[in-house]
Structures are given as C-alpha cells and as structure tokens.
SERO-4910 file (N, C-alpha, C, O; in steps of 0.05 Angstrom, whole numbers):
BEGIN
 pado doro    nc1    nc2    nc3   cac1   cac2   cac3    cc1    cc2    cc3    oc1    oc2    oc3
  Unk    A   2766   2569    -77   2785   2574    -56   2773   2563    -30   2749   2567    -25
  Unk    A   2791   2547    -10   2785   2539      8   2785   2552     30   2805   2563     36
  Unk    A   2758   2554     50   2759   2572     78   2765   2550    100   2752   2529    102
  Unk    A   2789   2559    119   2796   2550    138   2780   2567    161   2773   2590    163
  Unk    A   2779   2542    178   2761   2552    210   2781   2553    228   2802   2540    228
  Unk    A   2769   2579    253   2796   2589    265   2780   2597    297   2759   2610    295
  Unk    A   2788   2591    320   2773   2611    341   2793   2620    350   2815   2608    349
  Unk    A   2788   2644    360   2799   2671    367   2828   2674    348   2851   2677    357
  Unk    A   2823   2672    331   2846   2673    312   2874   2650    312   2898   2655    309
  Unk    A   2861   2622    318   2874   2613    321   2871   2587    293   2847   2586    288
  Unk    A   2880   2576    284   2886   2560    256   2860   2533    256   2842   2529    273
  Unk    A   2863   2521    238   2856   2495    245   2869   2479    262   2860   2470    283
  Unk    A   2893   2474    251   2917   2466    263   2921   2463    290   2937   2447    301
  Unk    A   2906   2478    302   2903   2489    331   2886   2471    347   2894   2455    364
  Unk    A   2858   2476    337   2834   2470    345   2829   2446    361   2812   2449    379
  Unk    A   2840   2422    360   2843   2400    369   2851   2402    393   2839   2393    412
  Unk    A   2882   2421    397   2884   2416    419   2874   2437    440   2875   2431    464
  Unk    A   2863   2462    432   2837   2481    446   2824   2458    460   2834   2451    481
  Unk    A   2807   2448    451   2782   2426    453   2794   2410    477   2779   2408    496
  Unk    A   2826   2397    479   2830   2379    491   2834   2396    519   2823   2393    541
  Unk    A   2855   2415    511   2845   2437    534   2831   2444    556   2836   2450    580
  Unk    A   2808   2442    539   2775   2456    550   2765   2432    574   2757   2435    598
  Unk    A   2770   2405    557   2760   2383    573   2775   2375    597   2766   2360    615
  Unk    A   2801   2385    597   2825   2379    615   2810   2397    642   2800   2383    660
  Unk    A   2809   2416    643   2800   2440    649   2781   2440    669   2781   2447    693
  Unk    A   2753   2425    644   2733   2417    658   2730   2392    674   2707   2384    678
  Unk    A   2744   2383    680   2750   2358    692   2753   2355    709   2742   2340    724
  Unk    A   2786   2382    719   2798   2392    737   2775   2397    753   2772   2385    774
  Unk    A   2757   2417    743   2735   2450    759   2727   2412    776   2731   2405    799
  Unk    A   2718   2401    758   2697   2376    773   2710   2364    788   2702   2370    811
  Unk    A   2723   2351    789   2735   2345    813   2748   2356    841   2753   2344    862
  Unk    A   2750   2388    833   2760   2398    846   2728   2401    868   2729   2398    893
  Unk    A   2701   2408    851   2683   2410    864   2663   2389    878   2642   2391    892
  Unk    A   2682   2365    867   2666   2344    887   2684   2336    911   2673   2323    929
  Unk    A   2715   2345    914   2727   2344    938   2712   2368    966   2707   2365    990
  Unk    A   2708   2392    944   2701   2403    969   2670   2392    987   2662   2394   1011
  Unk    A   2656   2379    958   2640   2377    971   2635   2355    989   2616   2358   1005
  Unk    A   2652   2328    989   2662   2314    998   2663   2329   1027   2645   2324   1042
  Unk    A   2685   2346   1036   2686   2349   1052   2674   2363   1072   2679   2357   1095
  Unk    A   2661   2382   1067   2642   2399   1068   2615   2376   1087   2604   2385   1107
  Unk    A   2609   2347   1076   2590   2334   1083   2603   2317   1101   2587   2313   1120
  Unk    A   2625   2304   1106   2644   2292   1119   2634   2314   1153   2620   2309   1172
  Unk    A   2648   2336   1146   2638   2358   1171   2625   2361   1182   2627   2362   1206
  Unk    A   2603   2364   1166   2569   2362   1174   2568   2342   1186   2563   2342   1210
  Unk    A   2572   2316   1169   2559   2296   1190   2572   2287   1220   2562   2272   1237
  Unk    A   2598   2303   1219   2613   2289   1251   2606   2312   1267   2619   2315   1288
  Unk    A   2584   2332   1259   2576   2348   1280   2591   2372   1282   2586   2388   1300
  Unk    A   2614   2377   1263   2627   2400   1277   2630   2420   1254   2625   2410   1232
  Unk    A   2638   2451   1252   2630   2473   1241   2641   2465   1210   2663   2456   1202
  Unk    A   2620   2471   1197   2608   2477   1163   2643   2498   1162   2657   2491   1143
  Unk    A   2651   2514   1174   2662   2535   1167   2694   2525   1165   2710   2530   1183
  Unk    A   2700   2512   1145   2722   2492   1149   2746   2499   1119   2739   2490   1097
  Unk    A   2768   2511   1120   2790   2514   1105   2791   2497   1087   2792   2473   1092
  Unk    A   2789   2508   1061   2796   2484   1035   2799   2508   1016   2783   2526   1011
  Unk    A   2831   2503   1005   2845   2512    991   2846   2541    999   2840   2562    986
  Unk    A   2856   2537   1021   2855   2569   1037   2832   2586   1032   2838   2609   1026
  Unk    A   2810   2580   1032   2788   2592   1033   2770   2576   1057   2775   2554   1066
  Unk    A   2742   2601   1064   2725   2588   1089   2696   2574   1066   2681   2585   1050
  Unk    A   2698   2556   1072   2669   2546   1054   2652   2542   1074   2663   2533   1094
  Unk    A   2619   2546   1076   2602   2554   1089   2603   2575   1109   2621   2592   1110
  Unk    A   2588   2573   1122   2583   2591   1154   2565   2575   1168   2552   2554   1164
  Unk    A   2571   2600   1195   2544   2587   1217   2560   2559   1232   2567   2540   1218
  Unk    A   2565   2558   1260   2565   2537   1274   2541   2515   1280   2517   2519   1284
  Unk    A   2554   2496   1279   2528   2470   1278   2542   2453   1303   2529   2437   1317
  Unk    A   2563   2458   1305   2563   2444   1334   2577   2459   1361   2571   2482   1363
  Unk    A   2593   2449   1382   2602   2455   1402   2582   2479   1424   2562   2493   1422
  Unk    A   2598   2474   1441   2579   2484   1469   2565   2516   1458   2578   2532   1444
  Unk    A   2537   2520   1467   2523   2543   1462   2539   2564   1485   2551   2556   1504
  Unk    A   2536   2594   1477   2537   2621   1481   2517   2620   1528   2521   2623   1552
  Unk    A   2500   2612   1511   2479   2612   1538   2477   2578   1541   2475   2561   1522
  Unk    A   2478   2573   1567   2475   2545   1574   2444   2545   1600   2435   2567   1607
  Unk    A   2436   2528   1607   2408   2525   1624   2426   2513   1648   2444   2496   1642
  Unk    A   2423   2520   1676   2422   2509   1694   2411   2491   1710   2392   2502   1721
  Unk    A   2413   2467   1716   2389   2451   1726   2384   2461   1745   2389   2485   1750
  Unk    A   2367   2439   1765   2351   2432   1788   2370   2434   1807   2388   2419   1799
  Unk    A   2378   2444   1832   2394   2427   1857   2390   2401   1863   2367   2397   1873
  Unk    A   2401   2386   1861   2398   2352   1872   2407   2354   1902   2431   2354   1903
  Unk    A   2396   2355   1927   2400   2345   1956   2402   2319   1961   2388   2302   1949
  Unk    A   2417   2314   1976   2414   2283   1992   2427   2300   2032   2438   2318   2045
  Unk    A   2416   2274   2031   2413   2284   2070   2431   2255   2078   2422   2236   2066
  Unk    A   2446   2251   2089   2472   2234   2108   2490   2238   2132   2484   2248   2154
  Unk    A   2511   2229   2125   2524   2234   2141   2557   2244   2128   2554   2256   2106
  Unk    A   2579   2243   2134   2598   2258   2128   2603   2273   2104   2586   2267   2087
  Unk    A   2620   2290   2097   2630   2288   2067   2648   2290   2058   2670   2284   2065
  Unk    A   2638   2303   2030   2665   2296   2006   2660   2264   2001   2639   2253   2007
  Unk    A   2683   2249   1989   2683   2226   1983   2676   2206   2005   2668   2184   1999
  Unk    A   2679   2217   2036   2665   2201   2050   2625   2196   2060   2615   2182   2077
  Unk    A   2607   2220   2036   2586   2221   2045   2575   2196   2044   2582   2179   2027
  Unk    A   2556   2190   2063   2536   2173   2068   2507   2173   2062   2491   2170   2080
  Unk    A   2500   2176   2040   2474   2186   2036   2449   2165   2059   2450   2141   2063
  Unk    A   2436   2178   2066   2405   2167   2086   2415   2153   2107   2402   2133   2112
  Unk    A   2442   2158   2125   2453   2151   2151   2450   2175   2169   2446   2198   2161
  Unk    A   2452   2167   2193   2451   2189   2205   2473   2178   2219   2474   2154   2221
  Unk    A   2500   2199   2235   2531   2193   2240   2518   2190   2272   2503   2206   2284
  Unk    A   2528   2167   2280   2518   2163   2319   2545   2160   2327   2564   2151   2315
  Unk    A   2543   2172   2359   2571   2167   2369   2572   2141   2380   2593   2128   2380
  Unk    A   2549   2132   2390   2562   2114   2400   2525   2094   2388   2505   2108   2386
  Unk    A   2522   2070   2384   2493   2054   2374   2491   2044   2395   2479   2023   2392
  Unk    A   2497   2048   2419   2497   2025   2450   2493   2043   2476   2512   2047   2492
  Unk    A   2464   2055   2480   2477   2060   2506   2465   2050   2534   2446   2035   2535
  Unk    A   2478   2060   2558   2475   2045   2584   2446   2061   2591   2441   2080   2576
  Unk    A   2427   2056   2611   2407   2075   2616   2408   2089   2623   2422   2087   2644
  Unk    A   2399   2116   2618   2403   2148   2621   2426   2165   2604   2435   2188   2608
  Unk    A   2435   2139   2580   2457   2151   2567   2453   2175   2540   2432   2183   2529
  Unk    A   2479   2181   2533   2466   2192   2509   2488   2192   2485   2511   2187   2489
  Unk    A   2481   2197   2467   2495   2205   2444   2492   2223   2422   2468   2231   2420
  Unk    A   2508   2232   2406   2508   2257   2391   2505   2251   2360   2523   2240   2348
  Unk    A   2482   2260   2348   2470   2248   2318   2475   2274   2304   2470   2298   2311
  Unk    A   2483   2267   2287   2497   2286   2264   2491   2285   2232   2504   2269   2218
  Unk    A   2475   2300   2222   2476   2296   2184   2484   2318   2177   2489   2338   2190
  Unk    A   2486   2312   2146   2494   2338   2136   2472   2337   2107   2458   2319   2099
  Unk    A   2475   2360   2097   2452   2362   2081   2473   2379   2046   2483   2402   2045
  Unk    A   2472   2363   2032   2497   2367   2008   2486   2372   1979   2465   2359   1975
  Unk    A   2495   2387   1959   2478   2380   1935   2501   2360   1916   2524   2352   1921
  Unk    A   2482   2357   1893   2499   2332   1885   2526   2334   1874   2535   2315   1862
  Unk    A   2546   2364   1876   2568   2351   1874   2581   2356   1898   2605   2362   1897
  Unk    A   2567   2352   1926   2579   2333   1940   2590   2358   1962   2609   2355   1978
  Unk    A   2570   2384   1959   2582   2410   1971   2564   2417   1987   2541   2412   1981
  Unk    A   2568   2428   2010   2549   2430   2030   2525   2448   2020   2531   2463   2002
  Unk    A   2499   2449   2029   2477   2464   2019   2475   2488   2045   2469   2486   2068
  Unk    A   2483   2508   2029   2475   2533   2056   2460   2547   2054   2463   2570   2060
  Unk    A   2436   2536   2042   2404   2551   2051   2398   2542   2079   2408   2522   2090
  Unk    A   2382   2557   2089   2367   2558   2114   2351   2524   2102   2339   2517   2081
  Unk    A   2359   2509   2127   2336   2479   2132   2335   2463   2159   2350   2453   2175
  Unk    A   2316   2467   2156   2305   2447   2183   2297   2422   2182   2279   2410   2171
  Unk    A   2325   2411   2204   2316   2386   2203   2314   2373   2230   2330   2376   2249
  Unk    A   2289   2356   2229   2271   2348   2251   2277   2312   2253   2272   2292   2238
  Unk    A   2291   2317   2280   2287   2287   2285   2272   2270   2300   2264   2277   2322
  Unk    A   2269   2251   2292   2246   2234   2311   2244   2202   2315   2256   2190   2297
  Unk    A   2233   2188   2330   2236   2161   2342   2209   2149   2357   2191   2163   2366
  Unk    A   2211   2131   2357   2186   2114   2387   2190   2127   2406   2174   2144   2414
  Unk    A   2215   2123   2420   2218   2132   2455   2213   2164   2447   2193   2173   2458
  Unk    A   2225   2182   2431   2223   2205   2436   2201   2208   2433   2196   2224   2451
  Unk    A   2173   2203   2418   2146   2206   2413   2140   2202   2439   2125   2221   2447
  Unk    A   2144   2181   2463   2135   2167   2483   2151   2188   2506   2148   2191   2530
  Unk    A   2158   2194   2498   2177   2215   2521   2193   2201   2529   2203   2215   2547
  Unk    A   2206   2178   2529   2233   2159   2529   2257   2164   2527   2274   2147   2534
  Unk    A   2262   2186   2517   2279   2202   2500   2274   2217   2499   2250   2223   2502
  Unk    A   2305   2245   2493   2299   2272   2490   2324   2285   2472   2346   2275   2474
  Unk    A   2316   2308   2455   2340   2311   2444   2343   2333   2448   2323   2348   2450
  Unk    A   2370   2344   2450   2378   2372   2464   2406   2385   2433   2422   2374   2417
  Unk    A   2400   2409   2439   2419   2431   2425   2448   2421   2438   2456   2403   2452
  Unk    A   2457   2442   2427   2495   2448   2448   2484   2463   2458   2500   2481   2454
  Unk    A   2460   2476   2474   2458   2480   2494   2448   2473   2516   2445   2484   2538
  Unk    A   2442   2452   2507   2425   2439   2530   2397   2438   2531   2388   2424   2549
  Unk    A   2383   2449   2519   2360   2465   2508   2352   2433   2500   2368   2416   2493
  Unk    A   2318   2430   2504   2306   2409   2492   2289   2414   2471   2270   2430   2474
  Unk    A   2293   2402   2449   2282   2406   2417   2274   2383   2400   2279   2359   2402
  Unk    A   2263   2397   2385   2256   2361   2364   2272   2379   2339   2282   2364   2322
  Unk    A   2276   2406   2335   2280   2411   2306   2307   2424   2298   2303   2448   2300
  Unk    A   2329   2422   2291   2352   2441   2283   2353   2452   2258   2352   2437   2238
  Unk    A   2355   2478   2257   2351   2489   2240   2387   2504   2237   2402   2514   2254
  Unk    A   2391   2496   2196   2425   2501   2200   2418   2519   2171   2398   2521   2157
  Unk    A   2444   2531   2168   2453   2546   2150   2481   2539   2135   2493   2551   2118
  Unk    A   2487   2518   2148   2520   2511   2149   2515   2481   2123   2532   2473   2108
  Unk    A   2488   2471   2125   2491   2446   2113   2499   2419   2131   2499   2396   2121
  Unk    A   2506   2426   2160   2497   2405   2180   2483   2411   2207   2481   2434   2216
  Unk    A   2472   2382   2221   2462   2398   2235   2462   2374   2257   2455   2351   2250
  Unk    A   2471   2383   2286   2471   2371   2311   2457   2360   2336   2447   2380   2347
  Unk    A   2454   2343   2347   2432   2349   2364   2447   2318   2383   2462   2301   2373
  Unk    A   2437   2320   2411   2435   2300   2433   2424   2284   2436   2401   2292   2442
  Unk    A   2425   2257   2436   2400   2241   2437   2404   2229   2463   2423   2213   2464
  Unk    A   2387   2235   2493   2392   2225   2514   2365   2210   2525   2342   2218   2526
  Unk    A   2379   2183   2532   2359   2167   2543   2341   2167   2568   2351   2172   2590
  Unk    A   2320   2163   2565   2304   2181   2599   2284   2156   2607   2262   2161   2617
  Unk    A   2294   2127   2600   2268   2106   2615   2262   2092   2578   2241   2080   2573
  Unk    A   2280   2096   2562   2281   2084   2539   2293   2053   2543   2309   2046   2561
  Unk    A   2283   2036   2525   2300   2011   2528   2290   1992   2502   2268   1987   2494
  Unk    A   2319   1984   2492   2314   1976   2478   2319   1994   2452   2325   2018   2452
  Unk    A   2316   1970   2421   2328   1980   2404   2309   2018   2393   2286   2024   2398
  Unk    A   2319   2026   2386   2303   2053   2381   2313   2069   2345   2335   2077   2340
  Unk    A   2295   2070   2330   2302   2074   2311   2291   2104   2308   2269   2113   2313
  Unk    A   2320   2119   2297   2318   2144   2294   2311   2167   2263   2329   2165   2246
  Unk    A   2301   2176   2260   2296   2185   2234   2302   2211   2234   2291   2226   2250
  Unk    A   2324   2223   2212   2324   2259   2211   2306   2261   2182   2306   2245   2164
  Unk    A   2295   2278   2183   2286   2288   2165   2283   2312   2158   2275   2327   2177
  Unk    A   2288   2328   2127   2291   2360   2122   2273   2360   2096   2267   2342   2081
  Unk    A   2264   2387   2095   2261   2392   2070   2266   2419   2066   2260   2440   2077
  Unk    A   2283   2406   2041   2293   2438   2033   2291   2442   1992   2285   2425   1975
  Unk    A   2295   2464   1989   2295   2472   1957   2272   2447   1945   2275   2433   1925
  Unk    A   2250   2449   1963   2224   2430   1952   2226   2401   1947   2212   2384   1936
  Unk    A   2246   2402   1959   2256   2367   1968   2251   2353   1990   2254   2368   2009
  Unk    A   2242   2323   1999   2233   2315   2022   2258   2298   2021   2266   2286   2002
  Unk    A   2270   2301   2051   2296   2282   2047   2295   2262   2076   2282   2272   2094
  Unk    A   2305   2238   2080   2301   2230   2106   2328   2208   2102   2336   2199   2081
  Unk    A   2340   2203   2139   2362   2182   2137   2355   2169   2168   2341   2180   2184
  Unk    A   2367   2149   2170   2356   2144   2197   2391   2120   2206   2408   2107   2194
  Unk    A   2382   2125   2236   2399   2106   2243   2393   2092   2272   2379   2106   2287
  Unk    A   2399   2073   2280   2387   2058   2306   2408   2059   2328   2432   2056   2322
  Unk    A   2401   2063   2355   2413   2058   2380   2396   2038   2394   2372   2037   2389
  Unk    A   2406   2025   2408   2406   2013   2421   2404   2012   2461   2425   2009   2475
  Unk    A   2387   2013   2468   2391   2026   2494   2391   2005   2515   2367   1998   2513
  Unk    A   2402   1989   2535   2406   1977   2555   2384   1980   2573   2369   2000   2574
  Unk    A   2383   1960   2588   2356   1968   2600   2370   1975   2639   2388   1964   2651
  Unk    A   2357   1991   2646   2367   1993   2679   2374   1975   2687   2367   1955   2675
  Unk    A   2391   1971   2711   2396   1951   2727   2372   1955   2753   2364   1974   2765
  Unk    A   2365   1923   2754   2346   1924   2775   2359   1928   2796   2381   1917   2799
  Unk    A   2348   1949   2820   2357   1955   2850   2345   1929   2878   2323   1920   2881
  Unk    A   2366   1926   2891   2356   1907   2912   2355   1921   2944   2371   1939   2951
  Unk    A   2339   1914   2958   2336   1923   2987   2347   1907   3000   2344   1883   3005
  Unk    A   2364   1927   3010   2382   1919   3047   2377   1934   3064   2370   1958   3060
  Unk    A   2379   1920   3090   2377   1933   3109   2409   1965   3119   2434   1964   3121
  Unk    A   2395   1979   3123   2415   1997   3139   2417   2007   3159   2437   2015   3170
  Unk    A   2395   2008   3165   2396   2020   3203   2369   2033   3212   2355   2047   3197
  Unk    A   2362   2029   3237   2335   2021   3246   2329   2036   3277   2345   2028   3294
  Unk    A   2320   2045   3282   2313   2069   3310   2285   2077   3321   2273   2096   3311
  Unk    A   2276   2067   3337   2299   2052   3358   2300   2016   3342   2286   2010   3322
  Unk    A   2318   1999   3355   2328   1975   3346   2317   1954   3349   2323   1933   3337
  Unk    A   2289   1960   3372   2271   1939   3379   2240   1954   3377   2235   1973   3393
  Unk    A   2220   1944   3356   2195   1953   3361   2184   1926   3380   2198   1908   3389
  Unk    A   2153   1929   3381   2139   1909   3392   2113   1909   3382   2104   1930   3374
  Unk    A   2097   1882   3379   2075   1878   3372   2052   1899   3381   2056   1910   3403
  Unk    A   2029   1906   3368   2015   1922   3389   1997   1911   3410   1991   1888   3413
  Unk    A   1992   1928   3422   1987   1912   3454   2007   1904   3471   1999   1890   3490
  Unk    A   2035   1911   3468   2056   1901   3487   2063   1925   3505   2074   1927   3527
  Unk    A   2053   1939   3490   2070   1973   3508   2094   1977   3498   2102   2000   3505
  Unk    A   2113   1963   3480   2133   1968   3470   2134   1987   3434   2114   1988   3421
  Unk    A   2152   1996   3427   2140   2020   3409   2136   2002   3386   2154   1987   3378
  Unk    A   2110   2003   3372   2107   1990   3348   2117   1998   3324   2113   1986   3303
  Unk    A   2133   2021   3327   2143   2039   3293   2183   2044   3301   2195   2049   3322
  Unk    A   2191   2041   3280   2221   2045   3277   2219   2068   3250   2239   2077   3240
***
C-alpha cells in the first residue's frame, strides 16, 4: 500500500502549489524590505529626519537634521561711519561742510552700528583728532560749547564742532572708539582757507603836523 505526503493535512495534490505560495510570499516580504530600506537611506543622506512614514508606519527615530533646540550667539560685529540703515558709511566721518573760510567751523558726526546695521547703545567713547587740533589750530566743542577731544554716547552717535582757530590748509580728521573690545576708526578731511592778508591806511592823526626834533615843533602824533 502506497503512503501519500501531506502538510498540515493537505494532499499531495496540493503541495506544489503551498511551495509556490511560500516563494510568492517571500519575494513580496523582500521587496517590500528593500523599498523601505531604499528609503530610509535616500533620507539619511539628504540630511533630513530618519523618522519618515512608510506604509503608515514611523521607521526609525531621532532627528538628524533641521535647526537645534539651543542655538550659540555670536560676537557683536561694530563698524564706526557715518549715516544709517541702507545709507551707512562705514570709516567716514559725515562733515557739514569740507571747505572752510578762517575761523570757520563745521559739525562732524559718526555713528557707531552693529552688523545688522542697528545702532550700538552701549556706553562709547569716541575721540577725535587731527594736526591742527594736536597744534592747537583747531578746537572741537560739544552742543555746548564746551571744548573737548572726547564724546562719549549711549545713543550709537556722536557729535562734536570742529572750529578753526589759525588752521590752514588741508586737515585730516580721525574719530576713533572702542567699544565691545573693538578698535574702530573713520576719518574725513576739511579743508581750511587761509586768512586774508590785512593792509594799512591811514585814518587820522593829532595833532596833523609833527616836526623833526630840534625844531620846537611836537615830534609825536
């Protein structure tokens, strides 16, 4: 008598296509597991989170990219110029006028900004200086009139007088600050005219006739 082979109670008859089954199956699982993993590495490598939907499920954890929780603040960047916003001037100093007549003056102005371009309102002092003003040629005064070499601002600019006193000639001006451990400097040139030379005339004379000495007539007017 002949024994027929059977799994799980199923015939010979059967068996073939069990088997074909199994391999269908396994084929499927494999492919199915080299898509995810496909994608899974696709992710990874463009930098952005492992933690990515496939077949409505989360496969991995843990973020690998986008902006951190805590970020580091830099350094302040200063520059020292003249106006701002889109008009700053970095290392100028703003003159009213680059020309003046003798004994003139004009009004020098910087401002002191960090680098996006916003005024700095720490306490800084900034000290200006020149030839004539070293020489006493020059003098520079507050808005009050007050004579100084140094303005000290809170505002992020800072003002001062530059008046001519026996200066002549071109004169180069330098501000300079330091602030948040920064040395900053801008400079700008005036120009100063030189006096007009004075001439002697006569105006009037008393008495109207002196005389030689020895005449008896008065020798002094």
């Amino acid at each position: 008598m002949s024994k027929s082979l059977s799994i799980d109670g199923e015939s010979d008859a059967v068996l073939p296509g069990l088997l074909a089954g199994m391999f269908l199956r396994r084929r499927l699982i494999m492919k199915r597991l080299l898509f995810v993993f496909a994608i899974c590495t696709a992710i990874a490598g463009c930098g952005g989170s492992s933690n990515a939907p496939v077949n409505g499920r989360i496969i991995g954890g843990g973020n690998t990219g986008g902006s951190s929780s805590s970020t580091s603040s830099g350094a302040t960047v200063l520059s020292l110029g003249s106006g701002t916003g889109v008009a700053f001037m970095p290392g100028q100093i703003a003159v009213s006028s680059n020309s003046l007549a003798a004994g003139g003056s004009a009004t020098l102005s910087v401002t002191l900004v960090d680098q996006n371009g916003q005024p700095y309102l720490q306490s800084a002092a900034v000290t200006f200086s020149s030839s004539c003003i070293t020489l006493g040629r020059s003098l520079l005064q507050d808005g009050s009139g007050n004579a100084v070499s140094v303005i000290t601002t809170t505002s992020g600019s800072a003002t001062a007088t530059y008046v001519a006193r026996g200066c002549s000639g071109p004169d180069v001006i330098t501000a300079s600050a330091s602030a948040n451990g920064q040395s900053l400097t801008a400079t700008a040139s005036i120009t100063v005219q030189p006096a007009q030379l004075g001439q002697v005339s006569f105006v009037s004379a008393s008495p109207t006739v002196i005389g030689l000495k020895g005449t008896g007539i008065q020798e002094t007017s």
